[in-house]
BAKEPA-87305 format. One record per residue (C-alpha): residue in one letter; y, z, x. Coordinates in steps of 0.02 Angstrom, whole numbers, plus 50000, padded with zeros to 5 digits. Each point is the difference from the previous one (the first is absolute). Example, Ala and Ser with C-alpha at 12.3 -4.5 7.8 and 13.67 -1.06 7.14 Angstrom:
! BAKEPA-87305
(site A, (49775, 50390, 50615))
(site S, (50172, 49967, 50069))
This chain:
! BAKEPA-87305
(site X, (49600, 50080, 51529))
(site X, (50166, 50017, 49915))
(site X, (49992, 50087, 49825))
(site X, (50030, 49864, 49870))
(site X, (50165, 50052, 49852))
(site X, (50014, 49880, 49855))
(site X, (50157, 49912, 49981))
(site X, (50034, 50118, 49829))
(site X, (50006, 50154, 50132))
(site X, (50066, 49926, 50143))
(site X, (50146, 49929, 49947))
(site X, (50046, 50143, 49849))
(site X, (50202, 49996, 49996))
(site X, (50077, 50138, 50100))
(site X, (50144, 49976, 49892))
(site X, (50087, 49960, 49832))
(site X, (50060, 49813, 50080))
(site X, (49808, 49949, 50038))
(site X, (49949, 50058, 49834))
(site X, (49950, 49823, 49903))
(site X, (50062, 49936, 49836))
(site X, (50061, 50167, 49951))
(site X, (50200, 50001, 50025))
(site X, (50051, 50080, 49828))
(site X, (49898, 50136, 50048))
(site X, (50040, 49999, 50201))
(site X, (50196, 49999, 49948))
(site X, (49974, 50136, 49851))
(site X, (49928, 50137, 50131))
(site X, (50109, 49945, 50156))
(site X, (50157, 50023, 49873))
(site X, (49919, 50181, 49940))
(site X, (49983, 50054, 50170))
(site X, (50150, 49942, 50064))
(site X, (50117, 50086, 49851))
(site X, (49868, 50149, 49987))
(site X, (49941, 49982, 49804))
(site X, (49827, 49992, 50039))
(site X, (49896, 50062, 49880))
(site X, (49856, 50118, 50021))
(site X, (49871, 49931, 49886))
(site X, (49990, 49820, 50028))
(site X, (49846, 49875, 49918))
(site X, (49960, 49840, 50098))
(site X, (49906, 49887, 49884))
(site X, (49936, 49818, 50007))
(site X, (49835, 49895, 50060))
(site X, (49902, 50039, 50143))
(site X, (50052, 49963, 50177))
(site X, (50190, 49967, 49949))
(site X, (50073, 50152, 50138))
(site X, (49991, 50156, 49881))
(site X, (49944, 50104, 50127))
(site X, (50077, 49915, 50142))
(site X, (50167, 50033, 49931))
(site X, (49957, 50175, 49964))
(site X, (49972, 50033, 50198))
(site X, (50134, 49930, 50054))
(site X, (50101, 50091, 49872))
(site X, (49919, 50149, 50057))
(site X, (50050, 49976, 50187))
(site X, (50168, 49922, 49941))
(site X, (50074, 50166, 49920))
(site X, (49909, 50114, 50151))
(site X, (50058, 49878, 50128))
(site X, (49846, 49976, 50074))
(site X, (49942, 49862, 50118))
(site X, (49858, 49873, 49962))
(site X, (49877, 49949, 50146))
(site X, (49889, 49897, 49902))
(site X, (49988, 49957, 49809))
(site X, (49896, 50166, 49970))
(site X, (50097, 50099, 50108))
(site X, (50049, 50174, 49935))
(site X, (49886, 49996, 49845))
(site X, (49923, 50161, 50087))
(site X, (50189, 50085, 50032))
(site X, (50012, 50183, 49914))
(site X, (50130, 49952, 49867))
(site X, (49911, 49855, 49941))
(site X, (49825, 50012, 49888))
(site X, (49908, 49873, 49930))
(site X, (49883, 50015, 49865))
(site X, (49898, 49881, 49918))
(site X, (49987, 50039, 49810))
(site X, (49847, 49911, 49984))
(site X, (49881, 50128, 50083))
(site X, (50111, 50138, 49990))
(site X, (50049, 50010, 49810))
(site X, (49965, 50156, 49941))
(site X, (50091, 50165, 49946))
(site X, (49956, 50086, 50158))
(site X, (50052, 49868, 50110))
(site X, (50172, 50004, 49916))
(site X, (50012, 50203, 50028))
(site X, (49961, 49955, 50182))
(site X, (50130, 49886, 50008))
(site X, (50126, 50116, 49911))
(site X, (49947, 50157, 50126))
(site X, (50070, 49884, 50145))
(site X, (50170, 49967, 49921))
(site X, (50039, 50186, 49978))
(site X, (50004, 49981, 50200))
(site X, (50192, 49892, 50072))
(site X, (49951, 49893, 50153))
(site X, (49983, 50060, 50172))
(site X, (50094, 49831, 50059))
(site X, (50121, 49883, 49925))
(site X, (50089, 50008, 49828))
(site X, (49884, 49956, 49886))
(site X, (49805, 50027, 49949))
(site X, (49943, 49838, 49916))
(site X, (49850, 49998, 49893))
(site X, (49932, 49790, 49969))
(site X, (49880, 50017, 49859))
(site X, (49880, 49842, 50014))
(site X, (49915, 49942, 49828))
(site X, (50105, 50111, 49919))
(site X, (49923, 49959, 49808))
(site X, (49823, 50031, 50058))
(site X, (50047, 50202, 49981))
(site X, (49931, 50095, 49863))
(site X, (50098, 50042, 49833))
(site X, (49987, 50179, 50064))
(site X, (50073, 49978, 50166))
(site X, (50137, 49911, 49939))
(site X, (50049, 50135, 49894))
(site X, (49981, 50118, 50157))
(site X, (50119, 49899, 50109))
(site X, (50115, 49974, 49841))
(site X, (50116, 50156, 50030))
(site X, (50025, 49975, 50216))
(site X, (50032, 49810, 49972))
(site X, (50149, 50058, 49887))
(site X, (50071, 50134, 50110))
(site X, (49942, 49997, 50174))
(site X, (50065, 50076, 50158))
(site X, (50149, 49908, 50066))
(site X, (49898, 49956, 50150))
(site X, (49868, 49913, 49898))
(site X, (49982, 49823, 49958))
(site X, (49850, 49916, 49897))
(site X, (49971, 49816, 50013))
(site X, (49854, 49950, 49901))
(site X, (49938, 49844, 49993))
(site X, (49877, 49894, 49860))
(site X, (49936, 49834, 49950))
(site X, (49986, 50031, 49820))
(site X, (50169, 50110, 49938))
(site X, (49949, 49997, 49817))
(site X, (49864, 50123, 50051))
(site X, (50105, 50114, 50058))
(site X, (50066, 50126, 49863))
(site X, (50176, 49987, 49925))
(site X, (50045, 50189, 50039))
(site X, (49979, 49942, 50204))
(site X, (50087, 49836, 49972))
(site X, (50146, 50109, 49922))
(site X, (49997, 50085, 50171))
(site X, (50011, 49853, 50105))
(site X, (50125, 49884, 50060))
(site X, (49891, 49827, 49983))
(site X, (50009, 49866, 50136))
(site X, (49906, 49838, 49935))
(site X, (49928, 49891, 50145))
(site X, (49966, 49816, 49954))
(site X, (49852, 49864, 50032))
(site X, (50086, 49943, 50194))
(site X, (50044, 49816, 49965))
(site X, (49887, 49859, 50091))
(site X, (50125, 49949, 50120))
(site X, (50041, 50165, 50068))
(site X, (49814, 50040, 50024))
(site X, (49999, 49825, 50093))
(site X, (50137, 50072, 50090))
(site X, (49909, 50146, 50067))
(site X, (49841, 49893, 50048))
(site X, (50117, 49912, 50103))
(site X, (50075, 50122, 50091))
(site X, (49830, 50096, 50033))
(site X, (49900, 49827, 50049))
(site X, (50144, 49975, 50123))
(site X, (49986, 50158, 50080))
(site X, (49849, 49985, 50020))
(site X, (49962, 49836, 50084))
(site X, (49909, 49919, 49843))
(site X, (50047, 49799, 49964))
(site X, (49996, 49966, 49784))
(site X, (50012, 49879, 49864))
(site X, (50146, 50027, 49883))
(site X, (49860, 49963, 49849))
(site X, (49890, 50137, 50065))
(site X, (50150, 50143, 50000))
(site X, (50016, 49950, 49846))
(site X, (49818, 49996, 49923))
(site X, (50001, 50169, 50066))
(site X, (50180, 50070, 49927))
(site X, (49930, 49918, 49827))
(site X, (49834, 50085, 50009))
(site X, (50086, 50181, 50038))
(site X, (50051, 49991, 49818))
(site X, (50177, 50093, 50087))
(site X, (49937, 50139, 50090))
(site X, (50040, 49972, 50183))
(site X, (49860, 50117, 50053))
(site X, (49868, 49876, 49928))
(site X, (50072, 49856, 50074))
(site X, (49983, 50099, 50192))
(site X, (49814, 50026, 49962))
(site X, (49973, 49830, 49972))
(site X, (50119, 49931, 50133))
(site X, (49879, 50111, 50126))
(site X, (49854, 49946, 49904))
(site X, (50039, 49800, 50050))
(site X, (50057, 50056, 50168))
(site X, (49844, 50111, 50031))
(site X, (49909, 49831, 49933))
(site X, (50088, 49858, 50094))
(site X, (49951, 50038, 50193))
(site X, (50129, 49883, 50077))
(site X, (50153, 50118, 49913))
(site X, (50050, 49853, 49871))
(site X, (49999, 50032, 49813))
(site X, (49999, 49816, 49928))
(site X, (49978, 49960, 49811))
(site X, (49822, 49917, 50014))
(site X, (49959, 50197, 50078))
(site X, (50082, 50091, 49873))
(site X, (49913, 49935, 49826))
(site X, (49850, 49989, 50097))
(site X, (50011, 50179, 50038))
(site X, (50083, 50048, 49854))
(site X, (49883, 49894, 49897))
(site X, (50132, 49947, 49915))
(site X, (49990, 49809, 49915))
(site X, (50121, 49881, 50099))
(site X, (50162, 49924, 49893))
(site X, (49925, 49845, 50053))
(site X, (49866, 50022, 49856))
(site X, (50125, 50020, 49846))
(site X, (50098, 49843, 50072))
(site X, (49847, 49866, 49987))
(site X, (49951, 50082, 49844))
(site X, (50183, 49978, 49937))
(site X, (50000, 49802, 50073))
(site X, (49817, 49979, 49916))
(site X, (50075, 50047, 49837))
(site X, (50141, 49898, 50026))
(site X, (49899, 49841, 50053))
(site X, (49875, 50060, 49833))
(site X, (49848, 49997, 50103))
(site X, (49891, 50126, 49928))
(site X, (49829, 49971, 50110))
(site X, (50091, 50037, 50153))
(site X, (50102, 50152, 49892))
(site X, (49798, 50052, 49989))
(site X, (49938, 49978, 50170))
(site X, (50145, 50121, 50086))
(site X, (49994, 50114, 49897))
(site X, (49795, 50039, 50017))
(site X, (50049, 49989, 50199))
(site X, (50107, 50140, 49957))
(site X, (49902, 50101, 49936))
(site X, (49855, 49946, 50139))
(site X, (50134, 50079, 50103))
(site X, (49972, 50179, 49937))
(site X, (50169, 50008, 49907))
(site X, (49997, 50078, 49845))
(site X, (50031, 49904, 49841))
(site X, (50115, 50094, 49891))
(site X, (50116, 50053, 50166))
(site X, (50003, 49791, 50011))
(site X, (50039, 49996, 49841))
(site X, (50140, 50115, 50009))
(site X, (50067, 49907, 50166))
(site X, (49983, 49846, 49910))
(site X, (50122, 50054, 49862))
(site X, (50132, 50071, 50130))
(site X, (49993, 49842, 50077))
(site X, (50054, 49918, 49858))
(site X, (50130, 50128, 49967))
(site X, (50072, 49968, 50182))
(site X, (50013, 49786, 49978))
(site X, (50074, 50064, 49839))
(site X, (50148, 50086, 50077))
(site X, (50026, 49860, 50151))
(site X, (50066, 49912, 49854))
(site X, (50146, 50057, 49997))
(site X, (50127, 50054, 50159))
(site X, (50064, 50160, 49896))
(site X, (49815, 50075, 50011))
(site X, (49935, 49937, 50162))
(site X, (50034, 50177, 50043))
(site X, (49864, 50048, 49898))
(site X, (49898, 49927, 50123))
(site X, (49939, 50130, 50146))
(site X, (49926, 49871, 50119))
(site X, (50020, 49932, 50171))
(site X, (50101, 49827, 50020))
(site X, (49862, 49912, 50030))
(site X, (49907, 50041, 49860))
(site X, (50166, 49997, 49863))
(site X, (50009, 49809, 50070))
(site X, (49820, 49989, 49944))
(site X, (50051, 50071, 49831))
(site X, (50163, 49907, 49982))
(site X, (49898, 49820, 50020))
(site X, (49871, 50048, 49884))
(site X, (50123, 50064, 49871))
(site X, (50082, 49830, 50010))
(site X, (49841, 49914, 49947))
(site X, (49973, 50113, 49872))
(site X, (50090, 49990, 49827))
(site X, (50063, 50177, 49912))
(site X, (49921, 49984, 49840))
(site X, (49803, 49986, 50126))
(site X, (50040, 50138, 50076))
(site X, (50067, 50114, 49838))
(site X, (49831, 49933, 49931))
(site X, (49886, 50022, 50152))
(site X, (50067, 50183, 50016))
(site X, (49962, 50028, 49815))
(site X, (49806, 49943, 50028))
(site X, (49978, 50086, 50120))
(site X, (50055, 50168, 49959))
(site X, (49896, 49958, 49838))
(site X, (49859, 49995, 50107))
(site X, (50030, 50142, 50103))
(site X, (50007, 50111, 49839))
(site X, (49850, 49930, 49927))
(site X, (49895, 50032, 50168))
(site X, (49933, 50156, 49994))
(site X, (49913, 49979, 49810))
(site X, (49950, 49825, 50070))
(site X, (49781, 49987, 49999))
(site X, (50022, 49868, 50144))
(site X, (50180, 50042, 50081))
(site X, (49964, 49840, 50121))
(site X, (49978, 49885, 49869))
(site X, (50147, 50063, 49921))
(site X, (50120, 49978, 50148))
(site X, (49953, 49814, 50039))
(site X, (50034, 49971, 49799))
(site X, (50165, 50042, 50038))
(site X, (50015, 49905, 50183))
(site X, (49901, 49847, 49896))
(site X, (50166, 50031, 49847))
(site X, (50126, 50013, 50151))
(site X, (49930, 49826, 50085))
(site X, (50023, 49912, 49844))
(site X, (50173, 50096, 49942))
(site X, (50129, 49861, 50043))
(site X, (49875, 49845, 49923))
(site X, (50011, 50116, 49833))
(site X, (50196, 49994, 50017))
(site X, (49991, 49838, 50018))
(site X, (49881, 49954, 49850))
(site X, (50133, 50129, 49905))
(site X, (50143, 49905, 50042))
(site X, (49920, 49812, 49969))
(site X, (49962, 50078, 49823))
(site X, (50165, 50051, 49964))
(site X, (50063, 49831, 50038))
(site X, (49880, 49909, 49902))
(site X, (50052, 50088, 49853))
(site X, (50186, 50003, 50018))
(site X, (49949, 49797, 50002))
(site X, (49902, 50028, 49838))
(site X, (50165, 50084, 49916))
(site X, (50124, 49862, 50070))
């Protein structure tokens, strides 16, 4: 039987132009090769599964001229080391490393050190690998690479030319899924590339797992949406659109009754809370054309959002989103947090009749004053 490779490993970019979302960085290091102002200290910092260390290897191979087989090929070549800071932070690690720079490389131009987890090292190994990160051999280059670069200390940042990677946007993400699912024989639903690019939260490495998760799941090689937030046990848009039509129509015993099948579902109050408030936020923006790009959906579902933010008036929604982020603070010091969340779905049903009663009010007295 053939050894399974996830989709993260398998299809790793070889070079700069597969890299994902990352251009200003891709173009920065192409342009420092090219012109030869590379520098030899170099800090890769952002969220997880954004390319740090993808774009260190091929950097690596780039400036030795080495060939790439695979996506982990020459990870194990003499002038490049990897170490991952996390298990090997200490002082003694760092004079371990420093021992092997004294040596130039057998091979190639350059010995590249990639540094993994960089801020997980001790206070005392930084200050051992303060003085060769400042001068090193001319044949040395450090990338190091971190999640979190205000725990790194200033006197190493000082040292370091910083490259910021960003959150990779939805549709590029999408994008990838696309290309992968094609190569690979698999049929899918626009919606459910998207669930999944949502869900990742930016990092394209997440969105992989889960895109071989559903595949893994679905035996007949389709990832539909009905598959996805099943599997993902994620609650369906669908949901948040009656709700939104209940409160519209003011019916508060049906408001009720799906929202305890909801929960009868397994899904967690406050996170349905919290999706209920950014639903609210997203008919907000389908207001108005100038901030339907707010709006990181598929088509099908921003025509769900644009018809529901026709029915629904501004000053509900400003309101609505108000209650409920009311509520959502209020939660956690809340004796009986399920009472307290159908208060504010009962408030929400009966939002537009208390506009209403506002506005007969106001007219009744402008009467009185005429």
């Amino acid at each position: 039987m053939e050894s399974f490779i996830v989709s993260a490993r398998k299809y790793r970019p070889l070079g700069f132009e597969e890299v994902v979302g990352q251009s200003h960085i891709t173009t920065t290091l192409k342009n420092a090769i090219e012109h030869n102002q590379l520098a030899q200290a170099l800090l890769f910092c952002g969220p997880r599964g954004v390319g740090k260390t993808t774009c260190a290897r091929i950097l690596s191979r780039m400036i030795n001229g080495f060939e790439a087989q695979n996506g982990d090929a020459n990870t194990s070549n003499l002038n490049i080391y990897e170490l991952d800071a996390a298990s090997n932070n200490s002082v003694e690690d760092i004079r371990n490393l420093i021992d092997q720079v004294r040596y130039p490389p057998q091979e190639g131009k350059y010995k590249v050190y990639i540094i993994d987890e960089v801020h997980m090292l001790s206070n005392q190994a930084f200050n051992a690998f303060l003085k060769t990160l400042e001068e090193p051999p001319s044949y040395a280059i450090f990338i190091l690479a971190t999640t979190e670069k205000h725990k790194v200390i200033p006197t190493i940042l000082s040292r370091c030319q910083i490259y910021d990677f960003k959150r990779i946007e939805i549709e590029d993400i999408v994008g990838q899924l696309k290309k992968i699912a094609k190569e690979e024989g698999i049929s899918y639903d626009d919606d459910a590339l998207h669930l999944i690019a949502q869900r990742s939260d930016g990092a394209l490495r997440d969105a992989l797992s889960m895109f071989d998760l559903i595949v893994t799941f679905s035996s007949d090689k389709k990832i539909t949406y009905q598959k996805t937030i099943t599997h993902l046990h994620i609650l369906d848009h669908d949901y948040y659109f009656k709700l939104s039509d209940l409160f519209i129509e003011q019916n508060l015993s049906a408001t009720l009754v799906l929202f305890d099948e909801i929960l009868k579902k397994g899904f967690d109050a406050h996170n349905f809370l919290i999706g209920l408030a950014q639903h609210f936020r997203d008919v907000l923006v389908c207001q108005n054309p100038a901030t339907l790009v707010l709006l990181e959906v598929s088509e099908n579902v921003k025509n769900k959002f644009k018809d529901q933010a026709e029915r629904s008036s501004t000053s509900f929604l400003l309101s609505g989103l108000n209650m409920i982020n009311q509520c959502d603070q209020g939660y956690k010091q809340s004796k009986n947090q399920r009472l307290h969340i159908e208060l504010c779905l009962m408030k929400l049903s009966q939002l537009d009749r208390a506009f209403k009663l506002s506005a007969s009010e106001k007219g009744e007295k402008k009467k009185v004053l005429t």
